[in-house]
C-alpha positions in Angstrom: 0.0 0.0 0.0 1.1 3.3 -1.2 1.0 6.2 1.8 -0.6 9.3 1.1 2.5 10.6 2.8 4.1 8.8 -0.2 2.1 10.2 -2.9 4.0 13.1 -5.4 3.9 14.1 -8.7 3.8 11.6 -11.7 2.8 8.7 -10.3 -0.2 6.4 -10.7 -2.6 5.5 -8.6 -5.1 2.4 -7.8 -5.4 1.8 -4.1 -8.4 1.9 -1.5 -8.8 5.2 0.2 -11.1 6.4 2.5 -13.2 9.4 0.9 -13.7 11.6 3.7 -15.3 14.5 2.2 -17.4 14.7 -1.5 -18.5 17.9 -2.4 -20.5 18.2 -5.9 -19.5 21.5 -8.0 -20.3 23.0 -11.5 -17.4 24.3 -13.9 -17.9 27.5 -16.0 -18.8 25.4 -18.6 -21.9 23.8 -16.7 -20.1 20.3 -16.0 -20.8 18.8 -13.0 -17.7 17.8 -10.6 -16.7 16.0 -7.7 -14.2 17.1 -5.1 -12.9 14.4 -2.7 -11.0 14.9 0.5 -9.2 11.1 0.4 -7.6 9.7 3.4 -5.6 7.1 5.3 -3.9 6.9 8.4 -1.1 9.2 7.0 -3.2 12.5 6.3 -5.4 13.3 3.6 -4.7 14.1 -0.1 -7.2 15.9 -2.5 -8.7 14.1 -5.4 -10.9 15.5 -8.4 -13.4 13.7 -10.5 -14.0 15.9 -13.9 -15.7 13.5 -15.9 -18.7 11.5 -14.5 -18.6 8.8 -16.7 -19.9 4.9 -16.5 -16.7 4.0 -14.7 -17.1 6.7 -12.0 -19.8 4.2 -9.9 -21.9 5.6 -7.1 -20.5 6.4 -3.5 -20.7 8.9 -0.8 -19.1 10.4 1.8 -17.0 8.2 4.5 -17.1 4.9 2.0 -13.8 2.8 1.3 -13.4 3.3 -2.2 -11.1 2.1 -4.7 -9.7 4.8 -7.1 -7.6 5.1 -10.3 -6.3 8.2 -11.8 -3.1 10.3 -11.8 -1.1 12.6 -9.7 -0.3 16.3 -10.5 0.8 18.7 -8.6 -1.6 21.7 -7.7 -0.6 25.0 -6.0 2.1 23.1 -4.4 0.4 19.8 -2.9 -0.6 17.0 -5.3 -4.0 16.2 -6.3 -5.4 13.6 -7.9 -7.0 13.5 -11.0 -9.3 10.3 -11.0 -11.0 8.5 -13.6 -12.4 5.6 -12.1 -13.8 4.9 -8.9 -15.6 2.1 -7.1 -16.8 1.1 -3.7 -14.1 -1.1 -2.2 -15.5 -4.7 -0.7 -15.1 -6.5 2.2 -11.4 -7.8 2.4 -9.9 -5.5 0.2 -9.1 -3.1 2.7 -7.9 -2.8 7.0 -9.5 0.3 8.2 -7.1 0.7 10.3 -4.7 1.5 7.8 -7.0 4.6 7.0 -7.4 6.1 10.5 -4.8 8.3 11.9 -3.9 6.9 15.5 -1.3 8.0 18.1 2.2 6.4 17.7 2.0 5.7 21.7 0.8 2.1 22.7 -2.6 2.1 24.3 -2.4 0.0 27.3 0.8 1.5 28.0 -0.5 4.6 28.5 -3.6 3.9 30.4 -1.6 1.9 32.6 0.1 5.6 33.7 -3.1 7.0 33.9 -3.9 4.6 36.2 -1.4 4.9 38.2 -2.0 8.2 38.4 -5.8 7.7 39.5 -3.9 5.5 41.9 -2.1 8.6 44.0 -5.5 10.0 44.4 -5.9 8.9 48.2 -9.2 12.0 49.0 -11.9 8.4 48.9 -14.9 9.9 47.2 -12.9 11.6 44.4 -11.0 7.9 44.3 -14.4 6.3 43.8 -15.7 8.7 41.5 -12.4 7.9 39.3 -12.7 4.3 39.1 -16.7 3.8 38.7 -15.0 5.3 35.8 -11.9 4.4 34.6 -12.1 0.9 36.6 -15.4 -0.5 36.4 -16.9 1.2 33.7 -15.7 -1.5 30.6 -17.9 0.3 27.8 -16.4 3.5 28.5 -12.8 2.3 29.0 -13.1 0.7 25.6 -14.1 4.1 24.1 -12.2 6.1 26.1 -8.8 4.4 25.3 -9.4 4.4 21.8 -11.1 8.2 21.1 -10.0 11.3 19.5 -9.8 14.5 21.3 -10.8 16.5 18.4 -11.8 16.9 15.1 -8.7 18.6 13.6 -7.0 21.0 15.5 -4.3 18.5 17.8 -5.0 15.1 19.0 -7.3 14.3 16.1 -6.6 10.7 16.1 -7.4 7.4 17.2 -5.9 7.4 21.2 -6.0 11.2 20.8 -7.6 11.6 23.8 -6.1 9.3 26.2 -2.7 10.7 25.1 -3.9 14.2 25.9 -5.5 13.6 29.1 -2.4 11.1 30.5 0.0 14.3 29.4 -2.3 17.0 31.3 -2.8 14.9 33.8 1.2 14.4 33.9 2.1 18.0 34.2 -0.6 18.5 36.6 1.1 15.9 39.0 4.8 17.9 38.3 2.9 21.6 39.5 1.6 19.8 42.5 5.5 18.2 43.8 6.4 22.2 43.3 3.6 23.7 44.7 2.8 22.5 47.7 -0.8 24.9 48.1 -2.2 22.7 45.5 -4.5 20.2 46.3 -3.6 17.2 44.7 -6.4 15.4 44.8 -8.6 17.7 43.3 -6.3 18.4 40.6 -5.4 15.1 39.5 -9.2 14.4 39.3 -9.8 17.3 37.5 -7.7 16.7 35.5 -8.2 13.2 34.0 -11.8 14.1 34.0 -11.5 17.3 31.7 -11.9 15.9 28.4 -14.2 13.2 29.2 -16.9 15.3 27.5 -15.3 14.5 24.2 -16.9 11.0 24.0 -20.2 12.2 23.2 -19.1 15.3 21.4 -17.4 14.3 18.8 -18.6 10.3 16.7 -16.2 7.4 16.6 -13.8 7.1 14.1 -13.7 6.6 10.9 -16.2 9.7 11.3 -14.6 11.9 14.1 -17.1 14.4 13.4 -18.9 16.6 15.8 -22.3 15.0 17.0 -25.8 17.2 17.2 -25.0 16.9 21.1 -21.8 18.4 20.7 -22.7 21.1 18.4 -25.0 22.5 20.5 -23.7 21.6 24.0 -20.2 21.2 23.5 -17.6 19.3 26.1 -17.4 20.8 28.9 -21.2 21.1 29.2 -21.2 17.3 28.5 -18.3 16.6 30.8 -19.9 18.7 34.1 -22.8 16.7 32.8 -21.1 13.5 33.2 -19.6 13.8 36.2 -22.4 15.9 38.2 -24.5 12.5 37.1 -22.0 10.3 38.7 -21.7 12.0 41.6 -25.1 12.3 42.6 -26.0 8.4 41.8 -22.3 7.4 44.1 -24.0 10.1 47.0 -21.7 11.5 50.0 -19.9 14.3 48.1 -19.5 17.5 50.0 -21.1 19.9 48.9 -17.3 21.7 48.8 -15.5 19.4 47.1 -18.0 19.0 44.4 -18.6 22.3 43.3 -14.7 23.2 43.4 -14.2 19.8 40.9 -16.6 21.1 38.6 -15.2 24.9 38.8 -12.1 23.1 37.5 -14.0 21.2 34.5 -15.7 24.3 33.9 -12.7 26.6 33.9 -10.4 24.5 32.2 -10.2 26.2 28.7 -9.3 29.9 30.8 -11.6 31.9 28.7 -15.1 32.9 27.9 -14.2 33.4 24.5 -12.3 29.9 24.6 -15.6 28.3 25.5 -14.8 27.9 29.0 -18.3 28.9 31.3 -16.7 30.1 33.5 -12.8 31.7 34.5 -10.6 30.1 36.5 -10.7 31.0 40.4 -8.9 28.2 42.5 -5.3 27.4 42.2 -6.6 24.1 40.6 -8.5 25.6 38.0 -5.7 27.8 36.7 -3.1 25.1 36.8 -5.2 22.7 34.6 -5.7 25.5 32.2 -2.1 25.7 32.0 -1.2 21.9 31.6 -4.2 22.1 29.2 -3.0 24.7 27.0 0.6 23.9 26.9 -0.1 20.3 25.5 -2.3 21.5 22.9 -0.1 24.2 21.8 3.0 21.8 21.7 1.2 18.6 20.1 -0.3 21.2 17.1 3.2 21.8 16.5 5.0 18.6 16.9 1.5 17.3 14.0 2.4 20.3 11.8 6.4 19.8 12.1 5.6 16.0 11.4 4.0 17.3 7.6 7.2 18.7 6.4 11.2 18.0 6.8 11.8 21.9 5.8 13.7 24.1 8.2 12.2 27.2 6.8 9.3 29.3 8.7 6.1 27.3 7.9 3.9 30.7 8.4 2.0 31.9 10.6 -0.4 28.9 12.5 -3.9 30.4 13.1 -4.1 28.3 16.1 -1.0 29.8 17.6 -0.9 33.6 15.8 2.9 33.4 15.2 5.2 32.1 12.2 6.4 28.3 13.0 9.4 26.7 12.0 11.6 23.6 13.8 14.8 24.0 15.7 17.7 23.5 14.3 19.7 20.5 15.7 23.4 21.3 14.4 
């Protein structure tokens, strides 16, 4: 199987891709179009359909499809220029091979979170984490294997336990140097802070945004979630609970970030912190991973500055 990684100028193609986006368009000349956004676990490479003849057979958006045409390079990046396309069948094709997935192992990593759920010692906050993360087996199994976004960092299979293990991570560093911090609340905060994502975005090979979260978004979910729990488990204090969903609440810093509210405990501002700083560093290290250039890349809209790697000489 040829990589879309792979894929330059010249060559010829007839592989299975994953069509993740088919948009219908008219040229100046009244011909009707299609314009494919094609994927596999590599990234995603354009593809154009100008002539819909016989051997252009129906499909739709997120099918497996195998397609034949030619690469040429447009405005910099290759497209492909296909002339026949069919649905792919059963056996022709791994989806895995077509879903982008973190290059971590799995249990590995939720083996650290767990022992990280395993230094929270406050009990209720201890049981609210493992009706969770311990005896919860439908949500473990999506949990370890979501994306914590659509796009923008962490968009992958695993996304999402990578992120949370890495916030939760540098939240356990700031508490072993601040010694104000409740620990406790922190670490639950923060391996809870993304657990909204589950029901806002779909499963893969999707990894779209759902109606739910759309309209409610994560955090929403998440304090949703977790409010839920607490109430059916019973015993909370009244304290403790409201300052763990302050931190769920807060965690994105900023009204206009999304966050409901701004951060007011030493908690809250610390997650939004670990938060931030993993985001921010993992968009880089997925747009550094695009490209062996040295040069500037331009300026990241998710950043605001010009990006380029360090040198290693």
């Amino acid at each position: 199987m040829l990589y879309v990684k792979d894929i330059h100028e010249g060559q010829h193609i007839s592989q299975v891709l994953l069509c993740r986006q088919k948009v219908t368009g008219t040229t100046k000349n009244g011909r009707t179009y299609y314009s494919l956004k094609l994927q596999d676990k590599t990234g995603q490479l354009d593809g154009k359909v100008w002539d819909l003849t016989n051997s252009i057979e129906n499909f739709e958006a997120m099918d497996f499809i195998l397609v034949e045409g030619d690469v040429i390079n447009y405005n910099g990046s290759p497209q492909l220029n296909i002339r026949r396309i069919r649905k792919a069948q059963e056996g022709e094709y791994d989806q895995k091979e077509y879903i982008p997935a973190s290059g971590l192992d799995i249990d590995k990593m939720y083996e650290e979170l767990m022992w990280l759920v395993n230094k929270v010692e406050h009990p209720k906050l201890r049981e609210l984490l493992e009706s969770y993360f311990v005896k919860d087996p439908k949500f473990i199994a999506e949990f370890k294997v979501h994306s914590a976004a659509k796009a923008v960092h962490h968009g992958f299979m695993g996304g999402l336990l990578q992120h949370t293990l890495r916030v939760a991570q540098t939240c356990y560093f700031f508490s072993l140097q601040y010694q104000m911090l409740n620990r406790d609340l922190l670490l639950t905060a923060a391996i809870f802070h993304d657990i909204g994502k589950i029901r806002e975005l779909s499963d893969f090979p999707e990894n779209d945004y759902t109606d739910e979260g759309q309209l409610v978004g994560h955090i929403v979910i998440g304090y949703g979630m977790i409010k839920a729990r607490m109430d059916e488990l019973g015993g909370f204090p009244e304290k403790l609970q409201n300052e763990l969903l302050h931190c769920i609440l807060a965690h994105q810093g900023k009204l206009e970030y999304g966050s409901p509210k701004i951060p007011s405990l030493m908690e809250a501002v610390a997650l939004n912190y670990a938060d931030d700083a993993d985001a921010k560093l993992e968009i880089m290290v997925e747009e550094f991973s695009k490209t062996a250039s040295m040069d500037f890349l331009g300026v990241n809209r998710f950043l605001g500055t010009n990006i380029r790697k360090t040198s290693r000489e």
